[in-house]
PyMOL Python script that loads the backbone (N, CA, C, O; Angstrom):
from pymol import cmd

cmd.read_pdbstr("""\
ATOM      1  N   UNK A   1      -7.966 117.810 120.751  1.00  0.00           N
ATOM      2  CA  UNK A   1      -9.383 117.791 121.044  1.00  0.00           C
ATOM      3  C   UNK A   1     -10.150 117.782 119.721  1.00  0.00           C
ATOM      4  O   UNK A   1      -9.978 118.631 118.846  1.00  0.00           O
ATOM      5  N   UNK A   2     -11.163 116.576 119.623  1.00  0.00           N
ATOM      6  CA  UNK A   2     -11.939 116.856 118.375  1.00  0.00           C
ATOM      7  C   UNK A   2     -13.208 117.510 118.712  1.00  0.00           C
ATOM      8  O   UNK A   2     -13.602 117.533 119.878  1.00  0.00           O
ATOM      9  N   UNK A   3     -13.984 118.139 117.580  1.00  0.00           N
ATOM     10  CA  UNK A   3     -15.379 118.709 117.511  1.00  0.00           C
ATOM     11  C   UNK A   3     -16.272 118.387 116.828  1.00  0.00           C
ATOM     12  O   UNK A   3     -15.970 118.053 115.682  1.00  0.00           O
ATOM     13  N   UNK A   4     -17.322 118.360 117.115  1.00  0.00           N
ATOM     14  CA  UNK A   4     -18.514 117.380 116.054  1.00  0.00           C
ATOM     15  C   UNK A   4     -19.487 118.771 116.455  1.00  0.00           C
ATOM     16  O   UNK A   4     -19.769 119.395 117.478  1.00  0.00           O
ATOM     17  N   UNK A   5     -19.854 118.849 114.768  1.00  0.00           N
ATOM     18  CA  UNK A   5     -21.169 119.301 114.442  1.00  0.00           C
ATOM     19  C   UNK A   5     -22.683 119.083 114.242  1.00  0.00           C
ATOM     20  O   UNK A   5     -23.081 118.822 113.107  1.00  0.00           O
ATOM     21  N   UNK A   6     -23.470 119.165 115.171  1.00  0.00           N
ATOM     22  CA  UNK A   6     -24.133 118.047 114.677  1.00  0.00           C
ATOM     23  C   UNK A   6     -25.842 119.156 114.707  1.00  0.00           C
ATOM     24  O   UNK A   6     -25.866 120.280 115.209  1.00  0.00           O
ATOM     25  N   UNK A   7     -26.768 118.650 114.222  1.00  0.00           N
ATOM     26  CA  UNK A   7     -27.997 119.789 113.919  1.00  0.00           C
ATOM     27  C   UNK A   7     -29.124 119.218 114.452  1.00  0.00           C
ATOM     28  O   UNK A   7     -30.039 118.872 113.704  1.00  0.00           O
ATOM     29  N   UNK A   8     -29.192 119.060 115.740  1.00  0.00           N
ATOM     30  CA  UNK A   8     -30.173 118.029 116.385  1.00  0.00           C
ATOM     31  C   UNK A   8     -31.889 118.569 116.390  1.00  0.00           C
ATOM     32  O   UNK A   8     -32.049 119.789 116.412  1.00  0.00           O
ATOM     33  N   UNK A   9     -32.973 117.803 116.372  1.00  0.00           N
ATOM     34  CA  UNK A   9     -33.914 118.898 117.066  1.00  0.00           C
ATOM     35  C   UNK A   9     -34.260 118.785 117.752  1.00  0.00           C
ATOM     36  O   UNK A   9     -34.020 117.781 118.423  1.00  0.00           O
ATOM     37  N   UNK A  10     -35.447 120.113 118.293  1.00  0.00           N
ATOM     38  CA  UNK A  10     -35.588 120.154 120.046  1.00  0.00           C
ATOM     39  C   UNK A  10     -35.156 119.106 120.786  1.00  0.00           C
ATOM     40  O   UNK A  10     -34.155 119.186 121.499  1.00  0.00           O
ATOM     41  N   UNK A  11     -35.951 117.934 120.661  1.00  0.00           N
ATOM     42  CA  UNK A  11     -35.630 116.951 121.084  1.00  0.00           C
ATOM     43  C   UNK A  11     -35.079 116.065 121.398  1.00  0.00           C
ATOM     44  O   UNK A  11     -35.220 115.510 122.488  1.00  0.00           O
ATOM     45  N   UNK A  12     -34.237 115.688 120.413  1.00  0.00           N
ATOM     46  CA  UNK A  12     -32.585 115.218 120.254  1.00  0.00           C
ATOM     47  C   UNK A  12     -31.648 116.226 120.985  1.00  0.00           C
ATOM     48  O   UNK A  12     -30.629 115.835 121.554  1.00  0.00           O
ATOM     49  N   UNK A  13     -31.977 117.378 120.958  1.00  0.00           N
ATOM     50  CA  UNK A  13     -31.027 118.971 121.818  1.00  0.00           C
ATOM     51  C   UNK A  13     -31.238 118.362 123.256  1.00  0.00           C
ATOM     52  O   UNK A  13     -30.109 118.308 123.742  1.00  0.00           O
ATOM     53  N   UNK A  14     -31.944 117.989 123.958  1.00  0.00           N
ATOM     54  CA  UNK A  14     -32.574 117.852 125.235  1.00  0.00           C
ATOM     55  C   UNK A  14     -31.707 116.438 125.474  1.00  0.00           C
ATOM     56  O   UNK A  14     -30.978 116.415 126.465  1.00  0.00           O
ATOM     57  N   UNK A  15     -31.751 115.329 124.662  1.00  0.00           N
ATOM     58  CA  UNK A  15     -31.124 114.229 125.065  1.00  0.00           C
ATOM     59  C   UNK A  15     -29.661 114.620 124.751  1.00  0.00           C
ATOM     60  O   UNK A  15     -29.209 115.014 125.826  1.00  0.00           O
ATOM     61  N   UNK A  16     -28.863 114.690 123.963  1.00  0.00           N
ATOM     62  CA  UNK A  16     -27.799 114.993 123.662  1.00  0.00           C
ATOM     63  C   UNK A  16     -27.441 115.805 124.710  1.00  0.00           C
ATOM     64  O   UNK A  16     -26.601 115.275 125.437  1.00  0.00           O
ATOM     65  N   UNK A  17     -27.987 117.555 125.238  1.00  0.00           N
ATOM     66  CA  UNK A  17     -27.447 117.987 126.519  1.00  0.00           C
ATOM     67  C   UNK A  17     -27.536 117.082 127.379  1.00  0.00           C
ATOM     68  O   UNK A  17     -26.448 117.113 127.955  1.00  0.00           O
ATOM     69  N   UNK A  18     -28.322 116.077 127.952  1.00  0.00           N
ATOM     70  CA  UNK A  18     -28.293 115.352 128.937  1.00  0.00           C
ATOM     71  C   UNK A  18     -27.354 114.602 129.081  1.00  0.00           C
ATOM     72  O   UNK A  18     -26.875 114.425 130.201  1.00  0.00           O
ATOM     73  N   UNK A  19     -26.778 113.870 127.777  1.00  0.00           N
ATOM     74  CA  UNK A  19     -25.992 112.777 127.785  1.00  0.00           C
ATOM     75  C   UNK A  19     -24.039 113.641 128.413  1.00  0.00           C
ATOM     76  O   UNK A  19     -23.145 113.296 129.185  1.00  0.00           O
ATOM     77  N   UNK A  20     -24.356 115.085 127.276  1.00  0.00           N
ATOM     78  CA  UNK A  20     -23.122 115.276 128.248  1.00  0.00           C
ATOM     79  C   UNK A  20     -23.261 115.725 129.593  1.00  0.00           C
ATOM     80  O   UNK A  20     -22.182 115.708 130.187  1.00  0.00           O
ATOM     81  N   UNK A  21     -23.999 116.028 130.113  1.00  0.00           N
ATOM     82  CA  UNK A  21     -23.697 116.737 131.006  1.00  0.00           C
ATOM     83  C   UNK A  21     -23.877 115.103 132.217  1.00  0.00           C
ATOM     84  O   UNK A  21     -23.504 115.054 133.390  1.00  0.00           O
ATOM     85  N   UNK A  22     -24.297 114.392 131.713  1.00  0.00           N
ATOM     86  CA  UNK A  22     -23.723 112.937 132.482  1.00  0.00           C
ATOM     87  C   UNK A  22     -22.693 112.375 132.560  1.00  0.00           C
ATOM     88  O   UNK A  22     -22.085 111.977 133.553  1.00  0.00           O
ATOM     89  N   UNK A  23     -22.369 112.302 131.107  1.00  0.00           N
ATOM     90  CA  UNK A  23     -20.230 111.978 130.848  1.00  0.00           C
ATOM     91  C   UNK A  23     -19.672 113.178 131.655  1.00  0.00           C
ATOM     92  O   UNK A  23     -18.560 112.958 132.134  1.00  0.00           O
ATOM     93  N   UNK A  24     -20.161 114.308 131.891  1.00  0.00           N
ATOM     94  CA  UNK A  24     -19.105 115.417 132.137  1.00  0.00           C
ATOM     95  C   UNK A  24     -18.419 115.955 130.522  1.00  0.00           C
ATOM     96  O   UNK A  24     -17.234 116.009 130.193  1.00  0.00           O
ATOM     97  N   UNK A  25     -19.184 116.173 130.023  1.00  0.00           N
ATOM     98  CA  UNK A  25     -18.346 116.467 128.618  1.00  0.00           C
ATOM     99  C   UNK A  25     -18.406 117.989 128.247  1.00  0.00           C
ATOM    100  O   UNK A  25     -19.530 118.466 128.090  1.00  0.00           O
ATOM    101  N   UNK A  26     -17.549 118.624 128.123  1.00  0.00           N
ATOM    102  CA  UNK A  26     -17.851 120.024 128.003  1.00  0.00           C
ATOM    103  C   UNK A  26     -18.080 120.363 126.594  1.00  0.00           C
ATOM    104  O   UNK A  26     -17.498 119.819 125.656  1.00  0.00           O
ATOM    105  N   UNK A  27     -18.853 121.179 126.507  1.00  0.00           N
ATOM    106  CA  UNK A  27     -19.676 121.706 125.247  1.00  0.00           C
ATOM    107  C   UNK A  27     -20.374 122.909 125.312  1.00  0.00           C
ATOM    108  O   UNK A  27     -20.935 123.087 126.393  1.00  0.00           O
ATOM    109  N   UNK A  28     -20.504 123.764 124.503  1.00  0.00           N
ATOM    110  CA  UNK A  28     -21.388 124.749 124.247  1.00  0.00           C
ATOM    111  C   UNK A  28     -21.958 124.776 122.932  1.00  0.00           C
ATOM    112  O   UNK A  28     -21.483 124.400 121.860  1.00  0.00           O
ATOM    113  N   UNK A  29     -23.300 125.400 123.276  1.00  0.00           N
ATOM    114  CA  UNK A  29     -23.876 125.689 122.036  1.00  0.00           C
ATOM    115  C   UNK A  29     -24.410 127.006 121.520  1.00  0.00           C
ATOM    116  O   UNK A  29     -24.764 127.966 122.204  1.00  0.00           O
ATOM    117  N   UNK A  30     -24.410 126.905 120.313  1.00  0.00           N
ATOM    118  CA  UNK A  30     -24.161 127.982 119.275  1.00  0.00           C
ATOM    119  C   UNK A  30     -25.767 128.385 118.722  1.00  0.00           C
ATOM    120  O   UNK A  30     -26.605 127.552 118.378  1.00  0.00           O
ATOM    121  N   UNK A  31     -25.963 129.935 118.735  1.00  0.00           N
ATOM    122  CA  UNK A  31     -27.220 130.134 118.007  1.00  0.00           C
ATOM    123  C   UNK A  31     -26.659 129.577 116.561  1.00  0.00           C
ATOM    124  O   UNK A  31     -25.606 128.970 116.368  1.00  0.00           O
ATOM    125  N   UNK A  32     -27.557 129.917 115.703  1.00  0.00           N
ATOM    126  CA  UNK A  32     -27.971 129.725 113.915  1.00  0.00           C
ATOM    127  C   UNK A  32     -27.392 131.412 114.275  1.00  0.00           C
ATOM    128  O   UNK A  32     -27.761 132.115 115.216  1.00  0.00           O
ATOM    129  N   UNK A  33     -26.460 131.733 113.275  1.00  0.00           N
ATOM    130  CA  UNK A  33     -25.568 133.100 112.963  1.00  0.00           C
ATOM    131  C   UNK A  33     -26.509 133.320 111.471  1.00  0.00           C
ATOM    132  O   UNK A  33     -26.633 132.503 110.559  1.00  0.00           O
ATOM    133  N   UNK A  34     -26.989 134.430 111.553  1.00  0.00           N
ATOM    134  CA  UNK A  34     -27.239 134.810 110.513  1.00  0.00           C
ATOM    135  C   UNK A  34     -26.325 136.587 109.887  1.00  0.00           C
ATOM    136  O   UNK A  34     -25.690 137.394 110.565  1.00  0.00           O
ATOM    137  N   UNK A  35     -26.602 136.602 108.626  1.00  0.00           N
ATOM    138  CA  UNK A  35     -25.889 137.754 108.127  1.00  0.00           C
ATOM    139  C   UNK A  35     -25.590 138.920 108.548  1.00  0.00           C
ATOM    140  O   UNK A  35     -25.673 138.752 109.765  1.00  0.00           O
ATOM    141  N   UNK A  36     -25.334 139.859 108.410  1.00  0.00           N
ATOM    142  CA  UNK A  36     -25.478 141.634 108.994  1.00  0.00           C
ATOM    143  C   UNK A  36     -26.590 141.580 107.934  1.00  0.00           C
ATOM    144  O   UNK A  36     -26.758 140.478 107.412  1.00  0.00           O
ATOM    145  N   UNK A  37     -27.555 142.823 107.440  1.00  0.00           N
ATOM    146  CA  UNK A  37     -28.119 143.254 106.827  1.00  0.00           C
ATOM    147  C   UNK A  37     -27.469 143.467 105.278  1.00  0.00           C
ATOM    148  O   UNK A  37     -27.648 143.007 104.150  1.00  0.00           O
ATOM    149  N   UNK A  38     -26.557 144.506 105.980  1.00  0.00           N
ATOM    150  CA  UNK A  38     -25.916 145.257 104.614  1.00  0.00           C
ATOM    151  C   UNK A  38     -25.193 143.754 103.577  1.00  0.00           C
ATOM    152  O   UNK A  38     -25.224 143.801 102.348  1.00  0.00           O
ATOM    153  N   UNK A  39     -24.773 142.899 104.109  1.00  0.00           N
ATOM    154  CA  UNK A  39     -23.982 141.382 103.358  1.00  0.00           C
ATOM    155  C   UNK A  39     -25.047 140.701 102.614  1.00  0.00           C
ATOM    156  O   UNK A  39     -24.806 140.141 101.545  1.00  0.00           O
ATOM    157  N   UNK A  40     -26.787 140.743 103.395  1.00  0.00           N
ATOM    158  CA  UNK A  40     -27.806 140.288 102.460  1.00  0.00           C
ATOM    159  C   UNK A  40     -28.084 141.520 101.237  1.00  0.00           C
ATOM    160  O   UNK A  40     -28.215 141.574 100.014  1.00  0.00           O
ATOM    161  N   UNK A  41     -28.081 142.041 101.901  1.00  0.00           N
ATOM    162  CA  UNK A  41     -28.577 143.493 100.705  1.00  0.00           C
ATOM    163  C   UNK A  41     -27.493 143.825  99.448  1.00  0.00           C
ATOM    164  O   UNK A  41     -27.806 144.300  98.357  1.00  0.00           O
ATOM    165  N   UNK A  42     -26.255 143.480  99.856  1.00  0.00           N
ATOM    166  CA  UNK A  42     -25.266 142.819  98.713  1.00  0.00           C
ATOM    167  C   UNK A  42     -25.521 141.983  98.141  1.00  0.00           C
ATOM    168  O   UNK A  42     -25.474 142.123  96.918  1.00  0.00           O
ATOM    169  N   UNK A  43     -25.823 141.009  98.557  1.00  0.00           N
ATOM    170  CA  UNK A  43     -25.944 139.637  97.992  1.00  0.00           C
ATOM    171  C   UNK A  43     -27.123 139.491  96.960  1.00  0.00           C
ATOM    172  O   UNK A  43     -27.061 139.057  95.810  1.00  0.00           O
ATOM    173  N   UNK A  44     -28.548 140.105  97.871  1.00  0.00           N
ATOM    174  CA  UNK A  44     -29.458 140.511  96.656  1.00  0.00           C
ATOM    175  C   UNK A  44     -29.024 141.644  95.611  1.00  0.00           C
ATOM    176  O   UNK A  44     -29.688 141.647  94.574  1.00  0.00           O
ATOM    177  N   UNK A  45     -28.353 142.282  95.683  1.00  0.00           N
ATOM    178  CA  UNK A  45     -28.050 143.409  94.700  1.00  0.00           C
ATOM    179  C   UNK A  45     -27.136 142.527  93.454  1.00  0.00           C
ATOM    180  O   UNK A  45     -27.421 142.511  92.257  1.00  0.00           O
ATOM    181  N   UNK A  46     -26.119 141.908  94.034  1.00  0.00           N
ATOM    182  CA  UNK A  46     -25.627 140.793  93.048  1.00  0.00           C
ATOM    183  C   UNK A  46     -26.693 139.934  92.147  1.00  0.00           C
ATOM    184  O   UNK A  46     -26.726 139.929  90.916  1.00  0.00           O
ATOM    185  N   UNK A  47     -27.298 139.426  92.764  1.00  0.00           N
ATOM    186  CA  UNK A  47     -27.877 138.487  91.930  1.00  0.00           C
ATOM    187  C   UNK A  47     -29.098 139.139  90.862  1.00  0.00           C
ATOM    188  O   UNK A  47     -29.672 138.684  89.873  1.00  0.00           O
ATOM    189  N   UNK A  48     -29.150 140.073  91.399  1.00  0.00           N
ATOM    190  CA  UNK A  48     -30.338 141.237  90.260  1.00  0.00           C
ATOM    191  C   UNK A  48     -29.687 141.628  89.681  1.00  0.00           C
ATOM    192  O   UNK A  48     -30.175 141.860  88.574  1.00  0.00           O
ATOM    193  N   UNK A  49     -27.885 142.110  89.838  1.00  0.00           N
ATOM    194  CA  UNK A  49     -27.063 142.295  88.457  1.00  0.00           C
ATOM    195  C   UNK A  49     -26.724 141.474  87.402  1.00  0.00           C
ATOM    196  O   UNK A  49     -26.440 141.706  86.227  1.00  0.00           O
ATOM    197  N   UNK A  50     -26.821 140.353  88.133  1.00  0.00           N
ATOM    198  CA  UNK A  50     -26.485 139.192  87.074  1.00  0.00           C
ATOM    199  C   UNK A  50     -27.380 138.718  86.356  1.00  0.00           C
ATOM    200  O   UNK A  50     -27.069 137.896  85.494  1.00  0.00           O
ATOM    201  N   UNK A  51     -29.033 139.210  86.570  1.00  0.00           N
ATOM    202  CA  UNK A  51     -30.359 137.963  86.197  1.00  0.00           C
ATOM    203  C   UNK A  51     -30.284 139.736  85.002  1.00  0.00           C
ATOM    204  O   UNK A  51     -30.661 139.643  83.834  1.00  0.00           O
ATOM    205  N   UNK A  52     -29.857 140.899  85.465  1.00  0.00           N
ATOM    206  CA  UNK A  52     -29.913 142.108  84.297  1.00  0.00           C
ATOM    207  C   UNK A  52     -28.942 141.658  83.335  1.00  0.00           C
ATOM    208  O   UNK A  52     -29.234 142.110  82.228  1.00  0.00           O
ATOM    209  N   UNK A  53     -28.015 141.026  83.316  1.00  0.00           N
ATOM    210  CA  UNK A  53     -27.063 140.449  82.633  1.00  0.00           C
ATOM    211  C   UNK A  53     -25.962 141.655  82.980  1.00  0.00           C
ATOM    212  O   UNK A  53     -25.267 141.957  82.010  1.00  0.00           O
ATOM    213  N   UNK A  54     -25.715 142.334  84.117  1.00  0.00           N
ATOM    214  CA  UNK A  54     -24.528 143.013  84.206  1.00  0.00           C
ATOM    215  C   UNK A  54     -23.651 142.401  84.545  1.00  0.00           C
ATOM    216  O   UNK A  54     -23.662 142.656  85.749  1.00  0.00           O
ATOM    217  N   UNK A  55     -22.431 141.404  84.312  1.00  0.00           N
ATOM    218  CA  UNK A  55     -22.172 140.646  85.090  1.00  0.00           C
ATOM    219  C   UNK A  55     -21.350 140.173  83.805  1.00  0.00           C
ATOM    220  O   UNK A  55     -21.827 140.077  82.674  1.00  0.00           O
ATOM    221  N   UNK A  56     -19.667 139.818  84.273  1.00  0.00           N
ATOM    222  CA  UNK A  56     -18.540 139.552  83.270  1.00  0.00           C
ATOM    223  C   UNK A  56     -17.960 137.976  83.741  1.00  0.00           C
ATOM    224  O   UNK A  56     -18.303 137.316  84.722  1.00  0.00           O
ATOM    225  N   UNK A  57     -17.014 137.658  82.732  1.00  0.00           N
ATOM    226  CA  UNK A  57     -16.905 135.979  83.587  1.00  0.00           C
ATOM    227  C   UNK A  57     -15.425 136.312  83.495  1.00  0.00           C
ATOM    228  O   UNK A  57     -14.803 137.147  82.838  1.00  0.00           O
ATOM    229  N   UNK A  58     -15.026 135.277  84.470  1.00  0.00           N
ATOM    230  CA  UNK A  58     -13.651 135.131  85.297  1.00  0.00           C
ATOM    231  C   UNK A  58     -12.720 135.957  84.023  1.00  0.00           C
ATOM    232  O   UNK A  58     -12.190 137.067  84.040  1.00  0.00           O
ATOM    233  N   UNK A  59     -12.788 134.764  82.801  1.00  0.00           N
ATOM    234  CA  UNK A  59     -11.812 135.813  81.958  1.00  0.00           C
ATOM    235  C   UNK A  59     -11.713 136.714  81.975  1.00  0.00           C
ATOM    236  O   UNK A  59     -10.597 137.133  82.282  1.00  0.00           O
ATOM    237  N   UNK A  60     -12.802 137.704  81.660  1.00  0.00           N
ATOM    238  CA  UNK A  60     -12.792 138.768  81.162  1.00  0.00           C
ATOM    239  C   UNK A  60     -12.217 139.572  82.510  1.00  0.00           C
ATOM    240  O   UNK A  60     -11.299 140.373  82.331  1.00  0.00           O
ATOM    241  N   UNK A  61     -12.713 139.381  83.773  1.00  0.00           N
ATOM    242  CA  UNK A  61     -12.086 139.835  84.851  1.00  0.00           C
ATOM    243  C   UNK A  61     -10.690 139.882  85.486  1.00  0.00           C
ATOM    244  O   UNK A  61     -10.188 140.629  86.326  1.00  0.00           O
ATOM    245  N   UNK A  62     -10.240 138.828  84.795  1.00  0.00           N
ATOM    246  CA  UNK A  62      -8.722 138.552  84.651  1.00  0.00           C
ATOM    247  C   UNK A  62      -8.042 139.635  83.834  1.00  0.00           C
ATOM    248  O   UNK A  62      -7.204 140.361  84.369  1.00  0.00           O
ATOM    249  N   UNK A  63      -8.395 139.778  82.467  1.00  0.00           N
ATOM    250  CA  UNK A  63      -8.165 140.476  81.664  1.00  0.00           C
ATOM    251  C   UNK A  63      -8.334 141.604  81.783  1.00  0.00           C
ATOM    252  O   UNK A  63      -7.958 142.096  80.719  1.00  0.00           O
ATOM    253  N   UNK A  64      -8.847 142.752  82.746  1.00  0.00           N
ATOM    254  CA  UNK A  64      -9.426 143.883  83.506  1.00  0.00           C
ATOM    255  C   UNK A  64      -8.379 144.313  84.459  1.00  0.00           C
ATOM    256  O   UNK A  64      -7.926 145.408  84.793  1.00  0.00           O
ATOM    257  N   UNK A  65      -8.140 143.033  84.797  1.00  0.00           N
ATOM    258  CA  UNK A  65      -7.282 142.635  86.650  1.00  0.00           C
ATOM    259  C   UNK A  65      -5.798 142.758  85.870  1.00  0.00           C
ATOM    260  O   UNK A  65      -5.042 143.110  86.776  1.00  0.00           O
ATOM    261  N   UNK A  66      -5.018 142.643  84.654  1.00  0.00           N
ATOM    262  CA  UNK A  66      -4.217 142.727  84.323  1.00  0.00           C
ATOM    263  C   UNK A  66      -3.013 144.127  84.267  1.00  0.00           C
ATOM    264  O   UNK A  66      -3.763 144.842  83.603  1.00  0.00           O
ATOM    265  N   UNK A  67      -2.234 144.677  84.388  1.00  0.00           N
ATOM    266  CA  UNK A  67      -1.782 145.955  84.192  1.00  0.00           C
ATOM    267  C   UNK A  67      -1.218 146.044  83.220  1.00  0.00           C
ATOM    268  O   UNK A  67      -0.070 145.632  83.387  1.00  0.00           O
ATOM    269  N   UNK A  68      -1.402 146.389  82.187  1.00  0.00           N
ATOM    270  CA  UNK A  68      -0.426 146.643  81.055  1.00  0.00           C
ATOM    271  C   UNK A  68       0.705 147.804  80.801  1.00  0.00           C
ATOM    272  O   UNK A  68       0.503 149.016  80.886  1.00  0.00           O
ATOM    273  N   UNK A  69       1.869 147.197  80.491  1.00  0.00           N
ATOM    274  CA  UNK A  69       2.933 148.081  80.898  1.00  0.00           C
ATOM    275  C   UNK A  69       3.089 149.079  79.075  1.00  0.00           C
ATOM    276  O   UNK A  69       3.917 149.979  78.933  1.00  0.00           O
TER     277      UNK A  69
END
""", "prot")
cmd.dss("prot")
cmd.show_as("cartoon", "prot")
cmd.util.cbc("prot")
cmd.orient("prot")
């Protein structure tokens, strides 16, 4: 079975349901999912660490991430 994504508006939503539900085509549709709270409130907290310049690059995180015996 394939799936197509597609981002219609109102209007196009109205013809498109129509068209399947003429083929018989089964489908559902999906709200717009937005974040939890706490995942935005991360996300802004990130990017205010990084514009403070707290914020290391891959190397150096590698190099952190390492265990030395």
């Amino acid at each position: 079975m394939e799936a197509y994504v597609v981002y219609p508006s109102k209007a196009q939503e109205k013809v498109i349901k129509a068209f399947f539900e003429a083929l018989n085509i089964p489908f559902e549709k999906k709200e717009e999912e937005t974040l939890p709270p706490h995942v935005i409130e991360g996300i802004a907290k990130g990017q205010a660490d990084i514009e403070a310049g707290r914020s290391i690059s891959l190397e150096e995180f590698k190099k952190r991430l390492t265990i030395s015996e």
